[in-house]
MOPAC internal coordinates of N, CA, C and O (Angstrom, degrees):
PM7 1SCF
backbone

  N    0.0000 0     0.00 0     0.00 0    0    0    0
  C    1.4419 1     0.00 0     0.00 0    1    0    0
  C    1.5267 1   111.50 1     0.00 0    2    1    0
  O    1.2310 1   113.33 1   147.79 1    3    2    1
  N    1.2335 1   130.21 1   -32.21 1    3    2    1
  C    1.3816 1   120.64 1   177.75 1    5    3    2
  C    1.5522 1   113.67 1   -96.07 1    6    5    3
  O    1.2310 1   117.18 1   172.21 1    7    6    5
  N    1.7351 1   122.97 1    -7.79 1    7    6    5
  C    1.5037 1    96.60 1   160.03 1    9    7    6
  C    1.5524 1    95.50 1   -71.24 1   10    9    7
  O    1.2310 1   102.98 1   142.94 1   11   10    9
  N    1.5106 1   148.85 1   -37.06 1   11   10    9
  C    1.4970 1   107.52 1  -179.14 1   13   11   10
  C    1.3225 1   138.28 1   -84.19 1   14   13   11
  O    1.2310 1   119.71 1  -146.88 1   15   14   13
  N    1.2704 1   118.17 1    33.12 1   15   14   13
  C    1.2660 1   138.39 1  -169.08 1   17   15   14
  C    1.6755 1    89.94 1   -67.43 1   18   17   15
  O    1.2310 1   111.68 1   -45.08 1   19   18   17
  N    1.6692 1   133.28 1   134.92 1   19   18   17
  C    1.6122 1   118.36 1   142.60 1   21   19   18
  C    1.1502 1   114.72 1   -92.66 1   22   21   19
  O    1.2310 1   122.66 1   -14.85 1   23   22   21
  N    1.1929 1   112.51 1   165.15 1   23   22   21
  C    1.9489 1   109.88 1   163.12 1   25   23   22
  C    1.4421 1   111.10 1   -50.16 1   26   25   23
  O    1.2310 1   125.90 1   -51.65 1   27   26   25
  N    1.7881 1   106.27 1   128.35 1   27   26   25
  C    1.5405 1   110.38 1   174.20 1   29   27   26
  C    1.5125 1   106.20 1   106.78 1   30   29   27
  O    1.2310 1   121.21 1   166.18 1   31   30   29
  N    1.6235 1   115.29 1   -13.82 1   31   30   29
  C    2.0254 1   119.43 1  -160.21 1   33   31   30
  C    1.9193 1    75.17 1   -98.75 1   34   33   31
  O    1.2310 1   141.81 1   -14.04 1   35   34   33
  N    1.6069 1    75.26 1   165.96 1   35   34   33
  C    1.9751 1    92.38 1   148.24 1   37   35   34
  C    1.2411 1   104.27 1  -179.91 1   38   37   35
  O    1.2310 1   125.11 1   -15.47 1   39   38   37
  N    1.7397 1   107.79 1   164.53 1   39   38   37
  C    0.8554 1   118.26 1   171.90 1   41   39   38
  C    1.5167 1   141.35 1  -128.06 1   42   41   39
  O    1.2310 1   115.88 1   -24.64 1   43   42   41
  N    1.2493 1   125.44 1   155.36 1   43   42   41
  C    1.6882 1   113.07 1  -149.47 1   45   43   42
  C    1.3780 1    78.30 1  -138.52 1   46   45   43
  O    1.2310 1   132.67 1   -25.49 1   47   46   45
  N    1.6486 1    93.13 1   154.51 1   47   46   45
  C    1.0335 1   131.70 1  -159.14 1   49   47   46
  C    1.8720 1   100.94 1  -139.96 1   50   49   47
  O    1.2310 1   116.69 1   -51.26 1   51   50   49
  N    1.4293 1   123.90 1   128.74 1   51   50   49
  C    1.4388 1   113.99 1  -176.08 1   53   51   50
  C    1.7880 1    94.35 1  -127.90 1   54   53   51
  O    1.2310 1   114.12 1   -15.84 1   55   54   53
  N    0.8426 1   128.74 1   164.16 1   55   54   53
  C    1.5500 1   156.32 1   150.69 1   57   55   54
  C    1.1571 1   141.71 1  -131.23 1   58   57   55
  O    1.2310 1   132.12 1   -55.53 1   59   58   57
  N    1.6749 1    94.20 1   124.47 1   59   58   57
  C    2.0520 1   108.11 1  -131.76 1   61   59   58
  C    1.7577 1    84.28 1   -81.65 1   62   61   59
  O    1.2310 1   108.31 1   -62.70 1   63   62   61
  N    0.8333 1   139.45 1   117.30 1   63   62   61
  C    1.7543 1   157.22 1  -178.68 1   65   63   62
  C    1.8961 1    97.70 1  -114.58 1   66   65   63
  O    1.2310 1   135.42 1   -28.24 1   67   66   65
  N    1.5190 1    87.76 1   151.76 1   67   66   65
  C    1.5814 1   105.56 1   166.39 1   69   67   66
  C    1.2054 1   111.31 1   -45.88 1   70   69   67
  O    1.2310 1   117.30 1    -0.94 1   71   70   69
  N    1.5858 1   122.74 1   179.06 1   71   70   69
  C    1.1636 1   121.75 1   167.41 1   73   71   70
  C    1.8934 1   134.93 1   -59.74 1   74   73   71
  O    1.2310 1   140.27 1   140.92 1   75   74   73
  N    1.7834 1    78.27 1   -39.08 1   75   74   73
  C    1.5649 1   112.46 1  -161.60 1   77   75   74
  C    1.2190 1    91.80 1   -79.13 1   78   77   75
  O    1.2310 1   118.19 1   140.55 1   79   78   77
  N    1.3453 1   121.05 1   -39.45 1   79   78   77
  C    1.9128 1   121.54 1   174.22 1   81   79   78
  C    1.4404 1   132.55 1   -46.45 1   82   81   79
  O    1.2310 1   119.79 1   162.49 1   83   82   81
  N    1.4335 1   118.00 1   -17.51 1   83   82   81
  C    1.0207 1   139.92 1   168.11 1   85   83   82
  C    1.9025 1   102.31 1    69.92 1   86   85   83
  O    1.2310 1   114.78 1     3.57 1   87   86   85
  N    1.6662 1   127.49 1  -176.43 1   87   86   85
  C    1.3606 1   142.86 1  -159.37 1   89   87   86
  C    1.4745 1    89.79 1   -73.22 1   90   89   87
  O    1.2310 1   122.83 1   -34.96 1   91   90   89
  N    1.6110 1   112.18 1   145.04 1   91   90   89
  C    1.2613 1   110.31 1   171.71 1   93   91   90
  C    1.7325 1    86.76 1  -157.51 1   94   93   91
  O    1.2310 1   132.43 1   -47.37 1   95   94   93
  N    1.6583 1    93.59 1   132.63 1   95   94   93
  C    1.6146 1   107.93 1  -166.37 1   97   95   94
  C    1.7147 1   106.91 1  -143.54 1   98   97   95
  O    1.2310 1   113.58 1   -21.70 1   99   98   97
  N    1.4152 1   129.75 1   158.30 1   99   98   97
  C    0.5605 1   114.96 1   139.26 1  101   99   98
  C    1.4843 1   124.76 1  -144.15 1  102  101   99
  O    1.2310 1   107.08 1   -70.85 1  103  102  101
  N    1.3533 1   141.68 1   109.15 1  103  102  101
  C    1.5549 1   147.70 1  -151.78 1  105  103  102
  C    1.4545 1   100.14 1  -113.79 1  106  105  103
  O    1.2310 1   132.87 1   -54.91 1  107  106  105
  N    1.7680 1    92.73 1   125.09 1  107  106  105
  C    1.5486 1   110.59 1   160.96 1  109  107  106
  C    1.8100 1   118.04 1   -91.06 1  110  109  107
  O    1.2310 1   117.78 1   -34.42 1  111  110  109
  N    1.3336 1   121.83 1   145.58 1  111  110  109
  C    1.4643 1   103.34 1   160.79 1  113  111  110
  C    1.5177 1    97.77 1  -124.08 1  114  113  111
  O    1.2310 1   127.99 1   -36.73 1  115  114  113
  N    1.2271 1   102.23 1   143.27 1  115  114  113
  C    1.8870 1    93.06 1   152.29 1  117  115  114
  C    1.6395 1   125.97 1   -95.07 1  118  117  115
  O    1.2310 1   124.22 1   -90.58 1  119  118  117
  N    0.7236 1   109.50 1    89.42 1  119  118  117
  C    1.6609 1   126.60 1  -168.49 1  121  119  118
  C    1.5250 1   106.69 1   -47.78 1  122  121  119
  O    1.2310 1   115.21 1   -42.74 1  123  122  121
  N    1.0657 1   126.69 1   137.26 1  123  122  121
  C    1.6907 1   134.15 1   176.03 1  125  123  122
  C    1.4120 1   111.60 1   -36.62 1  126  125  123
  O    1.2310 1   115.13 1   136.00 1  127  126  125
  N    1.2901 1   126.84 1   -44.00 1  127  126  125
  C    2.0853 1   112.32 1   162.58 1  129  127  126
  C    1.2128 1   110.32 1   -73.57 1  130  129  127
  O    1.2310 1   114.19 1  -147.98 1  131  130  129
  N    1.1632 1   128.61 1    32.02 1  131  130  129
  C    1.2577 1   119.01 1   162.18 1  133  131  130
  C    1.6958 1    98.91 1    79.89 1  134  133  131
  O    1.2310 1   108.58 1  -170.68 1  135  134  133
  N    0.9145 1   138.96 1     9.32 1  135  134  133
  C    1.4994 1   111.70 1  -170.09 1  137  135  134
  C    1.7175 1   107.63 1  -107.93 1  138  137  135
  O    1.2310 1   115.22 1    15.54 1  139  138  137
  N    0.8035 1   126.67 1  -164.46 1  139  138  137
  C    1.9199 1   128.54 1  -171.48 1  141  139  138
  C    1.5472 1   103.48 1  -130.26 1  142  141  139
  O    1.2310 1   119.36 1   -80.19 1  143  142  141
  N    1.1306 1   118.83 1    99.81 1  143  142  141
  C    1.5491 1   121.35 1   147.98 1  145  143  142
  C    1.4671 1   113.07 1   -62.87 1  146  145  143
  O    1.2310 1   119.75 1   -45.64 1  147  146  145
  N    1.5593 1   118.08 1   134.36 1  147  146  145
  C    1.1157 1   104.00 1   154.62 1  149  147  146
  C    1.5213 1   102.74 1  -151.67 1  150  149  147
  O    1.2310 1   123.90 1   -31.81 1  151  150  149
  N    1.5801 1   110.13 1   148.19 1  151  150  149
  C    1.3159 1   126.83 1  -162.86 1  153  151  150
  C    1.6284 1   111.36 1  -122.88 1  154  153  151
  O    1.2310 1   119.55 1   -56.82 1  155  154  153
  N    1.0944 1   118.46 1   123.18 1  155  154  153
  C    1.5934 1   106.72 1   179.44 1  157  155  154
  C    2.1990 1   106.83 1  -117.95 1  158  157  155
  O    1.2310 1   127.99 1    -4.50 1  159  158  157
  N    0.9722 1   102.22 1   175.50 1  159  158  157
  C    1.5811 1   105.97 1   164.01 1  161  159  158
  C    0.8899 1   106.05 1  -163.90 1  162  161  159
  O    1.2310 1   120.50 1   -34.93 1  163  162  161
  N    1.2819 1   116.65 1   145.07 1  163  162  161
  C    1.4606 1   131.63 1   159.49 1  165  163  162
  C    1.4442 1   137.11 1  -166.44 1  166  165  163
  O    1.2310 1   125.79 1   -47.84 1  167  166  165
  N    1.3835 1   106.49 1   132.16 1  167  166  165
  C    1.7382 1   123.50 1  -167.97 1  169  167  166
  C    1.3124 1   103.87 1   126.06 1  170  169  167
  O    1.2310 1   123.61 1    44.05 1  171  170  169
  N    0.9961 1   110.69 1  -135.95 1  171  170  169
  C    1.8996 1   130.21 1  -160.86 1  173  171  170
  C    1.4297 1    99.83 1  -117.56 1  174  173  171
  O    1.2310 1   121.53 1   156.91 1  175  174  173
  N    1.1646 1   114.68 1   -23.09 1  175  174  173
  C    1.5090 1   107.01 1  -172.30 1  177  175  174
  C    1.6360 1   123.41 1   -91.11 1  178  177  175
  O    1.2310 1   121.32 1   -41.50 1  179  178  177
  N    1.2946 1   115.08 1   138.50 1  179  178  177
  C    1.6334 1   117.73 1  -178.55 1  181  179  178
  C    1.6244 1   119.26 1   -32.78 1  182  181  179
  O    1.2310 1   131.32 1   141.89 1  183  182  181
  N    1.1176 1    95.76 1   -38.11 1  183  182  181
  C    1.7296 1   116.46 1  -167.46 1  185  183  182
  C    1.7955 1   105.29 1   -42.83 1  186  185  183
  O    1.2310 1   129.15 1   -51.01 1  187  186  185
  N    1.2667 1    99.97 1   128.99 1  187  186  185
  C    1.5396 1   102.90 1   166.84 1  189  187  186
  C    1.4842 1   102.02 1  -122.48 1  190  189  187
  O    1.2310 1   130.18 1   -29.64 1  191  190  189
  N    1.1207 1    97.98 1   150.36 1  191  190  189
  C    1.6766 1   113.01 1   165.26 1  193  191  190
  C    1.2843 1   123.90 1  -109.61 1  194  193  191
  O    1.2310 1   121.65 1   -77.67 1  195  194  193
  N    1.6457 1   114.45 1   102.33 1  195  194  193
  C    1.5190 1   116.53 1   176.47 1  197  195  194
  C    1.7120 1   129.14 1   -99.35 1  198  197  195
  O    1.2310 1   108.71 1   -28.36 1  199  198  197
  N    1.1115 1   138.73 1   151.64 1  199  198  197
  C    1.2868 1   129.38 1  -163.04 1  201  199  198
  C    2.0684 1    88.80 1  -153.67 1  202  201  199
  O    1.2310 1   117.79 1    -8.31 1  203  202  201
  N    1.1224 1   121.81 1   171.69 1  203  202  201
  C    1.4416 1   145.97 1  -179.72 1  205  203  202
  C    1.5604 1   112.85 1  -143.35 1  206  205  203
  O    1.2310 1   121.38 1   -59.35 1  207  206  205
  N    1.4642 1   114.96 1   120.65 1  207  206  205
  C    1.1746 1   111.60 1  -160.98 1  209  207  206
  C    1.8669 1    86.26 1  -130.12 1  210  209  207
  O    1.2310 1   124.03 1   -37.06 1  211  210  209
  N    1.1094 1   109.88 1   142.94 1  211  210  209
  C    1.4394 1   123.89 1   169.94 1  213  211  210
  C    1.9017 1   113.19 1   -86.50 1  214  213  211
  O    1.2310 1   125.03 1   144.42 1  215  214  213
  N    1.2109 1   107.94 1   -35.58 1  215  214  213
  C    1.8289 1   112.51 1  -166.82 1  217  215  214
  C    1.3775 1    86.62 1   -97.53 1  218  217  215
  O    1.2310 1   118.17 1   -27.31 1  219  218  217
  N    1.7296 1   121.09 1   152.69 1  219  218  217
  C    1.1924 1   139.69 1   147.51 1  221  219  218
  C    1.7038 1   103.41 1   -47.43 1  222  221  219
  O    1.2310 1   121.82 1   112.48 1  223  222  221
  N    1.9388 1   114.12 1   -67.52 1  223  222  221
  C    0.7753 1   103.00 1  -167.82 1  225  223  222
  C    1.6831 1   134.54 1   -70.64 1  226  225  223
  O    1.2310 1   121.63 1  -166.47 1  227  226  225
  N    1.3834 1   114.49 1    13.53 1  227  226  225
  C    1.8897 1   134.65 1   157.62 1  229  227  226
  C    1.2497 1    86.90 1   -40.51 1  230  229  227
  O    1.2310 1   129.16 1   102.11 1  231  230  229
  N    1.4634 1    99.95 1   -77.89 1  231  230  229
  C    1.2295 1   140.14 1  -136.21 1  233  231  230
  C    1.8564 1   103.66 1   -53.05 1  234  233  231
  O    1.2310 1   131.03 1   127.01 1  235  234  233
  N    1.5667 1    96.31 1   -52.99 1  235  234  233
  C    1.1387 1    93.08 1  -172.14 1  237  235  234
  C    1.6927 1   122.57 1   -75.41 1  238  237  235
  O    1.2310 1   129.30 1   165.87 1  239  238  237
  N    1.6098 1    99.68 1   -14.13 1  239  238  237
  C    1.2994 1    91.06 1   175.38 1  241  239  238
  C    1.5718 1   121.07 1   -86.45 1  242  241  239
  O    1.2310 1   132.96 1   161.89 1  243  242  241
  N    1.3800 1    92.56 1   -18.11 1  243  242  241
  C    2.0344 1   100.68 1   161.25 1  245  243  242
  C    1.1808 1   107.66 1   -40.11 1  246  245  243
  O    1.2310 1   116.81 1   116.07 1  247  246  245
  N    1.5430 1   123.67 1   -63.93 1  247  246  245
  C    0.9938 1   125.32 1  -153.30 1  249  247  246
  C    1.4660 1   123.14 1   -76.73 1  250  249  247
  O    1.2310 1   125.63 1   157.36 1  251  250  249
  N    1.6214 1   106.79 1   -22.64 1  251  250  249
  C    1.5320 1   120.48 1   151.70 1  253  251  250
  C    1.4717 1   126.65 1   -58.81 1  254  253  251
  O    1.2310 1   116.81 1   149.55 1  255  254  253
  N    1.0258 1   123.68 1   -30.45 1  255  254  253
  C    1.5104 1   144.22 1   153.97 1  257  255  254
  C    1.0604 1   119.27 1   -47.34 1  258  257  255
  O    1.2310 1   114.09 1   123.11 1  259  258  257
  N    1.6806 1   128.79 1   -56.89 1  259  258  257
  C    1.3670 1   128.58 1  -169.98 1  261  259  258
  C    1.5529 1   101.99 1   -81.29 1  262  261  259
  O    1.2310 1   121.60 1   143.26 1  263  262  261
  N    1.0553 1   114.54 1   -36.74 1  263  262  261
  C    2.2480 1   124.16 1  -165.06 1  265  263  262
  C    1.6947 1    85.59 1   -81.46 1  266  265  263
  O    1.2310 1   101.73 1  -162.42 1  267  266  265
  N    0.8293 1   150.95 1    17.58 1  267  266  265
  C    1.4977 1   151.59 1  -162.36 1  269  267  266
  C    1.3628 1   111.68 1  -155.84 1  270  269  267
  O    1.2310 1   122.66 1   170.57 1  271  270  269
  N    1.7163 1   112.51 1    -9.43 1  271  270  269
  C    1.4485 1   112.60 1   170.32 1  273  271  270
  C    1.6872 1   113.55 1    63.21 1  274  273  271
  O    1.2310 1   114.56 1  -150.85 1  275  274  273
  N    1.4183 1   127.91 1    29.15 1  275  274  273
  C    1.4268 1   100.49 1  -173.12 1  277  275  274
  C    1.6073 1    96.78 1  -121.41 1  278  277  275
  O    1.2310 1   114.44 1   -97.78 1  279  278  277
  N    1.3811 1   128.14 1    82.22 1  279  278  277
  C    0.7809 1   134.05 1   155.99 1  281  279  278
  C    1.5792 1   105.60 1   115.27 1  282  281  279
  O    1.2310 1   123.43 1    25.15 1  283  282  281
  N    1.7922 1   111.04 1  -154.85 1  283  282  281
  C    1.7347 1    94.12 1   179.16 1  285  283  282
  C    1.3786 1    98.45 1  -121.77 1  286  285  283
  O    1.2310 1   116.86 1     4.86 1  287  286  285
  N    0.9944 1   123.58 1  -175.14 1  287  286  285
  C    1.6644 1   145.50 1  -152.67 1  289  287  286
  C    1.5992 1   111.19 1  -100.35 1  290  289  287
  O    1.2310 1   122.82 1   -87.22 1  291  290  289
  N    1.2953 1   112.20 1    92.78 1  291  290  289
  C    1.5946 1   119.21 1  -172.72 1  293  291  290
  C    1.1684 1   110.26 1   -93.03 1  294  293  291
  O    1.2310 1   120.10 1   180.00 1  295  294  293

């Protein structure tokens, strides 16, 4: 899914949690210089966590990280 990302697309990712668990997401964009935003949240709390990644492959191992639960997305 992210080699077909174009500049300007993205893609999100959700995780279906209890009620009490609150929104848990995590969305890539590929931004027009080419580089990868990616933003995750999770729990009850407002807090998002954003980071900018230059390599697909950051990116992709972020995203193996978060769908695998082992920690948060650097």
């Amino acid at each position: 899914m992210l080699t077909g990302l174009a500049k300007g697309q993205h893609l999100l990712l959700q995780r279906l949690t209890g009620h009490d668990e609150g929104d848990c997401f995590l969305q890539v964009l590929l931004a027009d210089d080419t580089t990868y935003l990616v933003e995750h949240r999770t729990g009850t709390t407002a807090e998002r966590h954003r980071t900018r990644s230059a390599t697909q492959a950051e990116v992709h191992d972020a995203v193996l990280r978060w769908t695998a639960d082992h920690g948060t997305v650097t």
